[in-house]
Steps between C-alpha positions, in 0.01 A plus 500: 500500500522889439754714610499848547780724524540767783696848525799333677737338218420101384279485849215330342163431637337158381122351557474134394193342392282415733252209448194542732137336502279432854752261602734753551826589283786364329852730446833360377712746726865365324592356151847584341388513172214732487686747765774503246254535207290754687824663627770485274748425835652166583503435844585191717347512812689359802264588850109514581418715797166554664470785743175548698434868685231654672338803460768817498814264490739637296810264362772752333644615260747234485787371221804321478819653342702229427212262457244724297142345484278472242148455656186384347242595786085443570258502757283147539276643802453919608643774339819707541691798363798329291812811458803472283777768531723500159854438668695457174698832436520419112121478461325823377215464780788422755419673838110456438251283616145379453228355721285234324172347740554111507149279574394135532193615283702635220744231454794755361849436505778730536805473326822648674830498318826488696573855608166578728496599823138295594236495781143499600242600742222298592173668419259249613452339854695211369729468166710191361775586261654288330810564226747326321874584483824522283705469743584330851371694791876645656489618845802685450464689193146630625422831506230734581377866410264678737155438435453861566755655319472872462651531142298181398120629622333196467109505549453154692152550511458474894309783595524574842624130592856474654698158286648234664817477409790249614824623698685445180242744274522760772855504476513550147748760321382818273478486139784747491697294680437141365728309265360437200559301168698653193 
């Protein structure tokens, strides 16, 4: 496994090894030991969650306050946009965020400390995302920054396609005005 790091602070970008002949392909998509060796970060895992999205459905930005996530995220099948908003105000790249293209043909993994504001579009007719978590999912601590948000500018890549978001993502509170981590 490689990793790779990105402008947003200890956000890290990783590509296993994948083992392919004309059978097909073999990828080890978790092991403790080499994500800490690869890494440097010590993580227990507590939640797998698979998410599956057509074509222009957006899911975001979401976090949890009280319950902050750490997410280790890939695509098995299609293709989305993954974004990450730095929510922790002690981090020098606090307030920024970056947009990093997720694939079943590339096999990357994204790693997202606690802190991040995440979320996705689906670039593909059909995308399965699946990501493991730090944390319990916590209906009550959830929150949720405007996919749009003016201050942010984020470039989710849909052209002239409108996203499909939920009730809860259209709802979602500015970047000004969302609580964030210290």
């Amino acid at each position: 496994m490689q990793a790779t790091t990105i402008a947003l602070s200890d956000v890290m970008i990783l590509q296993p090894e994948v083992f392919g002949d004309a059978r097909g392909f073999f990828v080890e998509r978790w092991n403790a030991k080499t994500f800490e060796r690869t890494t440097g970060v010590d993580v227990n895992f507590v939640q797998d969650n698979r998410s599956r999205s057509e074509k222009g459905v957006l899911r975001g930005l979401h976090y949890q306050l009280r319950h902050p996530q750490g997410k280790l995220v890939w695509v098995e099948a299609g293709k989305v946009l993954d974004v990450i908003v730095d929510l922790r105000r002690s981090s020098d790249t606090f307030g920024r965020h970056a947009a990093i293209e997720l694939t079943g043909e590339d096999h990357k993994q994204l790693w997202i400390p606690p802190g991040f504001a995440h979320g996705f579009v689906a670039l593909s007719e059909v995308a399965d995302v699946f990501y493991k978590t730090t944390d319990y999912y916590a209906p009550n601590d959830e929150h949720c920054i405007r996919w749009d948000d003016t201050d942010l500018k984020i470039d989710w890549q849909l052209g002239a396609i409108q996203p499909q978001l939920s009730q809860k993502d259209r709802k979602g509170t500015s970047f000004r005005e969302a609580e964030t981590y210290s």
